[in-house]
Structure formats: structure tokens, C-alpha cells
TIGUTI-895035 format. One record per atom (N, C-alpha, C, O): residue number from 1; residue in three letters; atom name; x, y, z. Coordinates in pm, whole numbers, plus 50000, padded with zeros to 5 digits. Example, Ala and Ser with C-alpha at 12.3 -4.5 7.8 and 13.67 -1.06 7.14 Angstrom:
residues 2
+------+------+------+-------+-------+-------+
! resi ! resn ! name !     x !     y !     z !
+------+------+------+-------+-------+-------+
!    1 !  ala !    N ! 51319 ! 49431 ! 50780 !
!    1 !  ala !   CA ! 51230 ! 49550 ! 50780 !
!    1 !  ala !    C ! 51320 ! 49670 ! 50780 !
!    1 !  ala !    O ! 51424 ! 49668 ! 50846 !
!    2 !  ser !    N ! 51285 ! 49775 ! 50708 !
!    2 !  ser !   CA ! 51367 ! 49894 ! 50714 !
!    2 !  ser !    C ! 51290 ! 50003 ! 50787 !
!    2 !  ser !    O ! 51341 ! 50114 ! 50804 !
+------+------+------+-------+-------+-------+
//
This chain:
residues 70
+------+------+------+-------+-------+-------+
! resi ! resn ! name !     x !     y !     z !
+------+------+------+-------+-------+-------+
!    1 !  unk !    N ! 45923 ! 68997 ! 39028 !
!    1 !  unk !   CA ! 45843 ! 69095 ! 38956 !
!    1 !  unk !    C ! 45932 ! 69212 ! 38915 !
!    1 !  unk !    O ! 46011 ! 69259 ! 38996 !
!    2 !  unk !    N ! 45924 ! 69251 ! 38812 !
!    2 !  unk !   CA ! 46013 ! 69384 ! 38748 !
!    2 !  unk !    C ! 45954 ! 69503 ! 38790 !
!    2 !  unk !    O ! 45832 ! 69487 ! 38800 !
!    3 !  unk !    N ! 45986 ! 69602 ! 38816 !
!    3 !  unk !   CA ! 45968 ! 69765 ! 38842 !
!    3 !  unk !    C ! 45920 ! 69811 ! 38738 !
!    3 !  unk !    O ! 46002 ! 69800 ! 38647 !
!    4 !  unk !    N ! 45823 ! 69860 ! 38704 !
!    4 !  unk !   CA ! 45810 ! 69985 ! 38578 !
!    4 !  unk !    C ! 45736 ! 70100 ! 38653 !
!    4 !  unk !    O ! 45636 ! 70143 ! 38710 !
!    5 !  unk !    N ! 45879 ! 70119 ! 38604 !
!    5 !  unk !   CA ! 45860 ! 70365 ! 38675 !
!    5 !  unk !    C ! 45805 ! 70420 ! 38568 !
!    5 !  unk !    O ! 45833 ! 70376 ! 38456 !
!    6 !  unk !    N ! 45730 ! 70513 ! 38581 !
!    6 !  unk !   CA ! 45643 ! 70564 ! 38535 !
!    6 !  unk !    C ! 45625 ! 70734 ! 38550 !
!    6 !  unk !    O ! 45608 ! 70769 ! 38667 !
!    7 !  unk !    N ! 45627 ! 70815 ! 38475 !
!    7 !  unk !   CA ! 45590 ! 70925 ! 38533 !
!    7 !  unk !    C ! 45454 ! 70930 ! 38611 !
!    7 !  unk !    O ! 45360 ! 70864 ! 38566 !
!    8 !  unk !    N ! 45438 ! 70997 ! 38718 !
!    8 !  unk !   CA ! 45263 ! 71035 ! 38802 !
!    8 !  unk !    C ! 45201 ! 71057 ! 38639 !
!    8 !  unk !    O ! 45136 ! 70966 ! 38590 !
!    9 !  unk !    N ! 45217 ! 71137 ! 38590 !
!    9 !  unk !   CA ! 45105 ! 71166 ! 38461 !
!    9 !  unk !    C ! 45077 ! 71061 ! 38358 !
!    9 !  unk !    O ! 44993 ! 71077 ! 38269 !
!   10 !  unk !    N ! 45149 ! 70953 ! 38371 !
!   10 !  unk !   CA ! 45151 ! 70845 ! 38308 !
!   10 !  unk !    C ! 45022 ! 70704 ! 38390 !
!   10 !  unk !    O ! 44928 ! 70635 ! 38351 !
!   11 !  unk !    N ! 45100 ! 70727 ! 38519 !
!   11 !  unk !   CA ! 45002 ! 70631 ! 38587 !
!   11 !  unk !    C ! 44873 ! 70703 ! 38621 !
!   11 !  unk !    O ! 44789 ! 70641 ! 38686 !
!   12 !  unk !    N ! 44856 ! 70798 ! 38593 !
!   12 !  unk !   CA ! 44753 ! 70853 ! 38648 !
!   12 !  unk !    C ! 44674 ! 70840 ! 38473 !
!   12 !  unk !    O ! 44647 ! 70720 ! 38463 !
!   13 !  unk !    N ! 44644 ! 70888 ! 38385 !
!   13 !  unk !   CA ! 44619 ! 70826 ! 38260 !
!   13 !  unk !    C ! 44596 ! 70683 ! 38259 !
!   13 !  unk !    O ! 44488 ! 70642 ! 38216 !
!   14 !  unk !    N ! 44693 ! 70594 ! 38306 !
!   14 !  unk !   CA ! 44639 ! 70454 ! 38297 !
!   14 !  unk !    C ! 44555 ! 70423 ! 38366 !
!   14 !  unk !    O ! 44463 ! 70376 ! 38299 !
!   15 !  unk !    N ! 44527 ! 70424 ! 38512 !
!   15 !  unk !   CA ! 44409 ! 70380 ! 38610 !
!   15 !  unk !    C ! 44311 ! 70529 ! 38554 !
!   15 !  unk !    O ! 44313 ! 70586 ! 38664 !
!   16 !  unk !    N ! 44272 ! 70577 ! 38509 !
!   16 !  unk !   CA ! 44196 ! 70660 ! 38465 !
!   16 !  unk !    C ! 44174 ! 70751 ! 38634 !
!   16 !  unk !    O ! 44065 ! 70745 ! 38691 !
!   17 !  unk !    N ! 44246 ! 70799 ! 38671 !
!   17 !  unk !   CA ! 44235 ! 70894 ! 38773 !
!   17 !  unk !    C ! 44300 ! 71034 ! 38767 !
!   17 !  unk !    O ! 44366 ! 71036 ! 38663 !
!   18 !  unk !    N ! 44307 ! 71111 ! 38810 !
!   18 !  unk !   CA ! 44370 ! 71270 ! 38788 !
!   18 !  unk !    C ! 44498 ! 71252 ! 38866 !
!   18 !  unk !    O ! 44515 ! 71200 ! 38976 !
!   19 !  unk !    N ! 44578 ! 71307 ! 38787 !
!   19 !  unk !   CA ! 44729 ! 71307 ! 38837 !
!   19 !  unk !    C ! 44719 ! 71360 ! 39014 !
!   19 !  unk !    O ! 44809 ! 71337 ! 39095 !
!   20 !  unk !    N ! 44622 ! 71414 ! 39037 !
!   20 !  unk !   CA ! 44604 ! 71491 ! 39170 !
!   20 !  unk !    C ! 44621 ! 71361 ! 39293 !
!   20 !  unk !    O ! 44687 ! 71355 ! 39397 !
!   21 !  unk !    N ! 44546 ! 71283 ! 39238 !
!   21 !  unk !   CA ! 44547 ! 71134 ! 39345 !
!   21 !  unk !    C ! 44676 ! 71096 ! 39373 !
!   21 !  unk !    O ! 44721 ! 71095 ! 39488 !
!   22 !  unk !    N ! 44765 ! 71053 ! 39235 !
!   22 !  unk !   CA ! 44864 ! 71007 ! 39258 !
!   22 !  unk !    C ! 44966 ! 71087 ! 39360 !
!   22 !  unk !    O ! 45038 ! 71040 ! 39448 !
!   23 !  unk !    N ! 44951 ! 71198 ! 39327 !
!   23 !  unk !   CA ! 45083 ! 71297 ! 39357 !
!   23 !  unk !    C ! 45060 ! 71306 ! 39526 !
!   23 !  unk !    O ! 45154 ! 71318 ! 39604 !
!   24 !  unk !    N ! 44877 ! 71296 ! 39577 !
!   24 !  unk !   CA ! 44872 ! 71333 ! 39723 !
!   24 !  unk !    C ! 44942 ! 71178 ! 39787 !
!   24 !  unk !    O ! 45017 ! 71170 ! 39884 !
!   25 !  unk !    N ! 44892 ! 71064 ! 39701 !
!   25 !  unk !   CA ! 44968 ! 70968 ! 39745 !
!   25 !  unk !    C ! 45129 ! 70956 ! 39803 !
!   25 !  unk !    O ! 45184 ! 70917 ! 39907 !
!   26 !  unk !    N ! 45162 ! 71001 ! 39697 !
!   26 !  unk !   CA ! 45360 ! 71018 ! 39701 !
!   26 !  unk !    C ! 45384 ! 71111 ! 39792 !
!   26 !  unk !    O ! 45487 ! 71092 ! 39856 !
!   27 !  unk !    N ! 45324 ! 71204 ! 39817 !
!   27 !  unk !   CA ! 45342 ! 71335 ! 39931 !
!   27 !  unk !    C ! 45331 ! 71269 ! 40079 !
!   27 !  unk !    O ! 45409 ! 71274 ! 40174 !
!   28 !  unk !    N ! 45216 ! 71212 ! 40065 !
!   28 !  unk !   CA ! 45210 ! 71089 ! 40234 !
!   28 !  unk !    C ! 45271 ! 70997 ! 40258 !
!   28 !  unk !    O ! 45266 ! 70934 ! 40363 !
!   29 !  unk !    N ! 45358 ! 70965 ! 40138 !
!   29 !  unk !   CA ! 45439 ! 70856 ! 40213 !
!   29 !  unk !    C ! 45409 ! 70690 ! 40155 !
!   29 !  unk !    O ! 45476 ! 70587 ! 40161 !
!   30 !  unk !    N ! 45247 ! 70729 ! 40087 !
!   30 !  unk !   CA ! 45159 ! 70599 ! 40065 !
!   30 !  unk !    C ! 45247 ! 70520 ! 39939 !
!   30 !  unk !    O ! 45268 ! 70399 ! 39950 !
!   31 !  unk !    N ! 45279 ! 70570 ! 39863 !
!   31 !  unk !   CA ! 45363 ! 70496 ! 39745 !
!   31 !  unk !    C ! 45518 ! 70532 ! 39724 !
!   31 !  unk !    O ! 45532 ! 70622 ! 39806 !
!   32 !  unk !    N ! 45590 ! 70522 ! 39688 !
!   32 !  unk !   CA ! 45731 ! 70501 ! 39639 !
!   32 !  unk !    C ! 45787 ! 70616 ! 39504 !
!   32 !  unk !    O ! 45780 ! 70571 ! 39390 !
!   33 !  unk !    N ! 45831 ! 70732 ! 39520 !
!   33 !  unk !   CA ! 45882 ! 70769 ! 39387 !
!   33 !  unk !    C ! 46026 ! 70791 ! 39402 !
!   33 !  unk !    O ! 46092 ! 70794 ! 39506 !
!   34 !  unk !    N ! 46071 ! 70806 ! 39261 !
!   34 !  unk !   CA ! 46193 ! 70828 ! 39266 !
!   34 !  unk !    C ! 46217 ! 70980 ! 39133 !
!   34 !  unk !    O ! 46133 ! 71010 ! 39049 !
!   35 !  unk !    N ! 46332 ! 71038 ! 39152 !
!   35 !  unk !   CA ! 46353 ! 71119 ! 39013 !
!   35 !  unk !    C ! 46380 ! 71071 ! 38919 !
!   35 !  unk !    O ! 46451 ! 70971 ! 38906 !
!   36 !  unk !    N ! 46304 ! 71166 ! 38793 !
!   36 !  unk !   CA ! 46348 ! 71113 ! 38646 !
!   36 !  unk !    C ! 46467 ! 71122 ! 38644 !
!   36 !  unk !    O ! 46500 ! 71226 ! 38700 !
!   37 !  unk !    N ! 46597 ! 71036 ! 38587 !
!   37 !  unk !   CA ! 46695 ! 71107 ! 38565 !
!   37 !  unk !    C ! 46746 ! 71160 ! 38463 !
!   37 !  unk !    O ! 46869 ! 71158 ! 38448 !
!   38 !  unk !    N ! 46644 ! 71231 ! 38353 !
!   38 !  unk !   CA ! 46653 ! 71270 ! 38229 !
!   38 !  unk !    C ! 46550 ! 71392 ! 38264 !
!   38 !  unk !    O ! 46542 ! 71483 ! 38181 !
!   39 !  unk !    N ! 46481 ! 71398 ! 38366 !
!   39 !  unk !   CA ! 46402 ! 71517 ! 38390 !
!   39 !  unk !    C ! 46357 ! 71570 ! 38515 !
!   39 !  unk !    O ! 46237 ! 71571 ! 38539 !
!   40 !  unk !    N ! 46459 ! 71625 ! 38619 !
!   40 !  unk !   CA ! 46460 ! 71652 ! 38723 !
!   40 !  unk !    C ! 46316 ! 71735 ! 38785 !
!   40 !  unk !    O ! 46287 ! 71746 ! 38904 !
!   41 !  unk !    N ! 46257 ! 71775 ! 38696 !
!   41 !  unk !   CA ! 46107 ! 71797 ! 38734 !
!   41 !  unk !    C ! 45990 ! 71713 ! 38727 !
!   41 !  unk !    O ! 45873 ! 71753 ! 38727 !
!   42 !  unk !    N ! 46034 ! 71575 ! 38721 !
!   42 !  unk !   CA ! 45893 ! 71467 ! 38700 !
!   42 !  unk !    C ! 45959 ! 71357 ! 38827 !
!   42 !  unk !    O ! 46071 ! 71308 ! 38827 !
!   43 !  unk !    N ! 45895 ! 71346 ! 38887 !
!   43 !  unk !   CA ! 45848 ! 71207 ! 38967 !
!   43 !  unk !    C ! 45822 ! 71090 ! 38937 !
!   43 !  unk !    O ! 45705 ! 71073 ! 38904 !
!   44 !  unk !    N ! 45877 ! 71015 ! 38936 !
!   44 !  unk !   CA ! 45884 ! 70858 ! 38898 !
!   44 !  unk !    C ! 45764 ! 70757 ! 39036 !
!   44 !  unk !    O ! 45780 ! 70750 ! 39157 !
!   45 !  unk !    N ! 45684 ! 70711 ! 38973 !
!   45 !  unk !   CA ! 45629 ! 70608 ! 39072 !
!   45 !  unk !    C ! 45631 ! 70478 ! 39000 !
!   45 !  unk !    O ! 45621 ! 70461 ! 38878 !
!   46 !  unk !    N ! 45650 ! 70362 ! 39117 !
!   46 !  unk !   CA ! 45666 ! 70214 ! 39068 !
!   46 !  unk !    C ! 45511 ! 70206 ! 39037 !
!   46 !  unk !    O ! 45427 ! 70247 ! 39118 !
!   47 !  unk !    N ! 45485 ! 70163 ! 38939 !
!   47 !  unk !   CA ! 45322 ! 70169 ! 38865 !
!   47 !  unk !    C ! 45279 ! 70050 ! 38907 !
!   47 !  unk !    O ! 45177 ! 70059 ! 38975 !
!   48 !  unk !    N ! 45330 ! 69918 ! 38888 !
!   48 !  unk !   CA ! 45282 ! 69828 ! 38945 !
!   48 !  unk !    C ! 45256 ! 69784 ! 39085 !
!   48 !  unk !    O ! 45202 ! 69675 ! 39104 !
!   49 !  unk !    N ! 45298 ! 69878 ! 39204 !
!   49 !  unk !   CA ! 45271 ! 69921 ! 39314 !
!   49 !  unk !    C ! 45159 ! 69993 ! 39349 !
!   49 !  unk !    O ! 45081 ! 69969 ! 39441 !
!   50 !  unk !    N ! 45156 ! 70085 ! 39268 !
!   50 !  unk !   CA ! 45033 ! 70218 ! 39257 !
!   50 !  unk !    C ! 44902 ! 70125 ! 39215 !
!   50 !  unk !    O ! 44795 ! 70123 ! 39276 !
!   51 !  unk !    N ! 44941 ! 70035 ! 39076 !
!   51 !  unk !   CA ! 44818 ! 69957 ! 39053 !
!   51 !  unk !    C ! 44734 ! 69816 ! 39157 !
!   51 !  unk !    O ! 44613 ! 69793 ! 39161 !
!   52 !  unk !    N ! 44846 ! 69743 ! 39231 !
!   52 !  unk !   CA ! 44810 ! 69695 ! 39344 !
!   52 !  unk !    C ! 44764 ! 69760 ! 39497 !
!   52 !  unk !    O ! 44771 ! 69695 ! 39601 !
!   53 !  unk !    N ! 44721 ! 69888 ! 39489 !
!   53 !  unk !   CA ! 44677 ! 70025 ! 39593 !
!   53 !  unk !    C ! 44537 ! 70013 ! 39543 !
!   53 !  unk !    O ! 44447 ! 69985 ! 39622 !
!   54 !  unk !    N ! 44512 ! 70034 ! 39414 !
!   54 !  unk !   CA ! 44423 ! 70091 ! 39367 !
!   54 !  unk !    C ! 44288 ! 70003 ! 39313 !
!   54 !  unk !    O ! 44168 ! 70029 ! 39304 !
!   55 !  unk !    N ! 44404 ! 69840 ! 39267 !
!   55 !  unk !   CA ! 44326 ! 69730 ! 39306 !
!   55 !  unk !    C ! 44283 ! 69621 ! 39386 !
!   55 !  unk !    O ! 44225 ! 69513 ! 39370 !
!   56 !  unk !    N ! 44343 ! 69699 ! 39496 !
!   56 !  unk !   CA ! 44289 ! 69652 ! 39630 !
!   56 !  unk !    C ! 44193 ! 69747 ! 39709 !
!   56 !  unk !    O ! 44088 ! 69707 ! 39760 !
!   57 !  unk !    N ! 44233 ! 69868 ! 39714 !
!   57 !  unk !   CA ! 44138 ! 69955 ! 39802 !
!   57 !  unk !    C ! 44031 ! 70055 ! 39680 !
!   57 !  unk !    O ! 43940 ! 70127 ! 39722 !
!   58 !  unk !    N ! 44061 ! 70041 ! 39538 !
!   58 !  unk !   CA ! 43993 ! 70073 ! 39469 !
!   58 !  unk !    C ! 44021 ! 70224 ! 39466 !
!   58 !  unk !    O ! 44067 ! 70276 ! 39568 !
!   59 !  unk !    N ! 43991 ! 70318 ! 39329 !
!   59 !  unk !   CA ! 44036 ! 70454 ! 39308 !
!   59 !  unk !    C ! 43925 ! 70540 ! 39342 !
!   59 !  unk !    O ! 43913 ! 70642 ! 39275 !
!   60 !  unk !    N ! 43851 ! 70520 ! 39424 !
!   60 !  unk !   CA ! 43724 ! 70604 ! 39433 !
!   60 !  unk !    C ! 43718 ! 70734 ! 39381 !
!   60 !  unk !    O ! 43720 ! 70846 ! 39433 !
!   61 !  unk !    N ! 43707 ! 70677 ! 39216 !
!   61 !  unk !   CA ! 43700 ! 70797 ! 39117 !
!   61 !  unk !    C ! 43542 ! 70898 ! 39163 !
!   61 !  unk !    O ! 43519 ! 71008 ! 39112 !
!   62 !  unk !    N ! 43446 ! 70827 ! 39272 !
!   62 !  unk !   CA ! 43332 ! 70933 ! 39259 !
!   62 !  unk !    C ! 43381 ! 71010 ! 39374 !
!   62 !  unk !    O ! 43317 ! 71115 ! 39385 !
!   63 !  unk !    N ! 43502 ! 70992 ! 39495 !
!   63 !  unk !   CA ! 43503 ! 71073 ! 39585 !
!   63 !  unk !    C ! 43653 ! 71184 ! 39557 !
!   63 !  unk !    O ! 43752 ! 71183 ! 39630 !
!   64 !  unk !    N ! 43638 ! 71262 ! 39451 !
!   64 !  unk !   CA ! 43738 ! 71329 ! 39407 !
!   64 !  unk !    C ! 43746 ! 71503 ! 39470 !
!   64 !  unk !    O ! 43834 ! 71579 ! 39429 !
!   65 !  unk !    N ! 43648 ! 71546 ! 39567 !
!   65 !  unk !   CA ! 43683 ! 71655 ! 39552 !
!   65 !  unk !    C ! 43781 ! 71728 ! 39610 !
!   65 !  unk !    O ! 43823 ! 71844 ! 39610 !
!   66 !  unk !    N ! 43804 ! 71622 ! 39659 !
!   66 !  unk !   CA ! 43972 ! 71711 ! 39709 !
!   66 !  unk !    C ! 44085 ! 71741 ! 39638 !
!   66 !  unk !    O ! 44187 ! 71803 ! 39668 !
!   67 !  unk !    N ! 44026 ! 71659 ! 39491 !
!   67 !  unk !   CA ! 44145 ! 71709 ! 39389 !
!   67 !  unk !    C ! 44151 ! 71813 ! 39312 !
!   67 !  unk !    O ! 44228 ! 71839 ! 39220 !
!   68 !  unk !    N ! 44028 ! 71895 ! 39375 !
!   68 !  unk !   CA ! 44045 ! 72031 ! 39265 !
!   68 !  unk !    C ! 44146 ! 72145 ! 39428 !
!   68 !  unk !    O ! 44167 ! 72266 ! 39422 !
!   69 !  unk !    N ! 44172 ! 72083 ! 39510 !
!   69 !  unk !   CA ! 44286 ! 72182 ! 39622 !
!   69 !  unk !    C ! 44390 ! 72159 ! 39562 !
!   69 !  unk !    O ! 44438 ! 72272 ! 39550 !
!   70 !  unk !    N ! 44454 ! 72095 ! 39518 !
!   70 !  unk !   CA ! 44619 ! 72063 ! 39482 !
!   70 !  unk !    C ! 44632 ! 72120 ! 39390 !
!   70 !  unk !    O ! 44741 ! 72121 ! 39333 !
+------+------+------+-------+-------+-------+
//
């Protein structure tokens, strides 16, 4: 299977969730990022990783309110 890195604001746009999910993800440890190396302020996550998370345990887009703290 190939890698596609992704900016957080990218994968977060595709699974239709708020960049807030992704980013608490990468902070715990739960997914994989790496640095842009064209933009030392963006975060790289393996997307097809993030999307096998999300279609397995599902994005519980109705239990969001913890994403207005971050």
C-alpha cells in the first residue's frame, strides 16, 4: 500500500470532520505525522491510516464538543 501525506487540513476536509479531531489525534499519539518539508508549520498525516481509524471506529461527527477547546 503507498503512503499519501496529507496536510491535517486536507484530511480533515476529506472525511468531512474539523481539523480539531485530527490534530487531538496526532497530539495522543493515535495517528502518525510527519513535517511538511516545504512548510515547517503544517503537519503531515498518513491519510490512508487516518481513513482506516475513522472507518473502523467511525468519526462521531455528532459528538464534537470538545472541538470548540482546541
Amino acid at each position: 500500500m503507498s503512503e499519501e501525506w496529507v496536510p491535517m487540513t486536507e484530511a480533515a476536509r476529506r472525511l468531512k470532520v474539523r481539523v480539531n479531531k485530527i490534530s487531538r489525534l496526532a497530539n495522543r499519539g493515535r495517528i502518525q505525522t510527519r513535517e511538511n518539508p516545504l512548510d515547517e508549520r503544517v503537519r503531515l498525516v498518513n491519510f490512508d491510516e487516518v481513513r482506516i481509524l475513522f472507518d473502523t471506529f467511525g468519526s462521531q461527527k455528532d459528538n464534537d464538543e470538545d472541538d470548540e477547546e482546541t
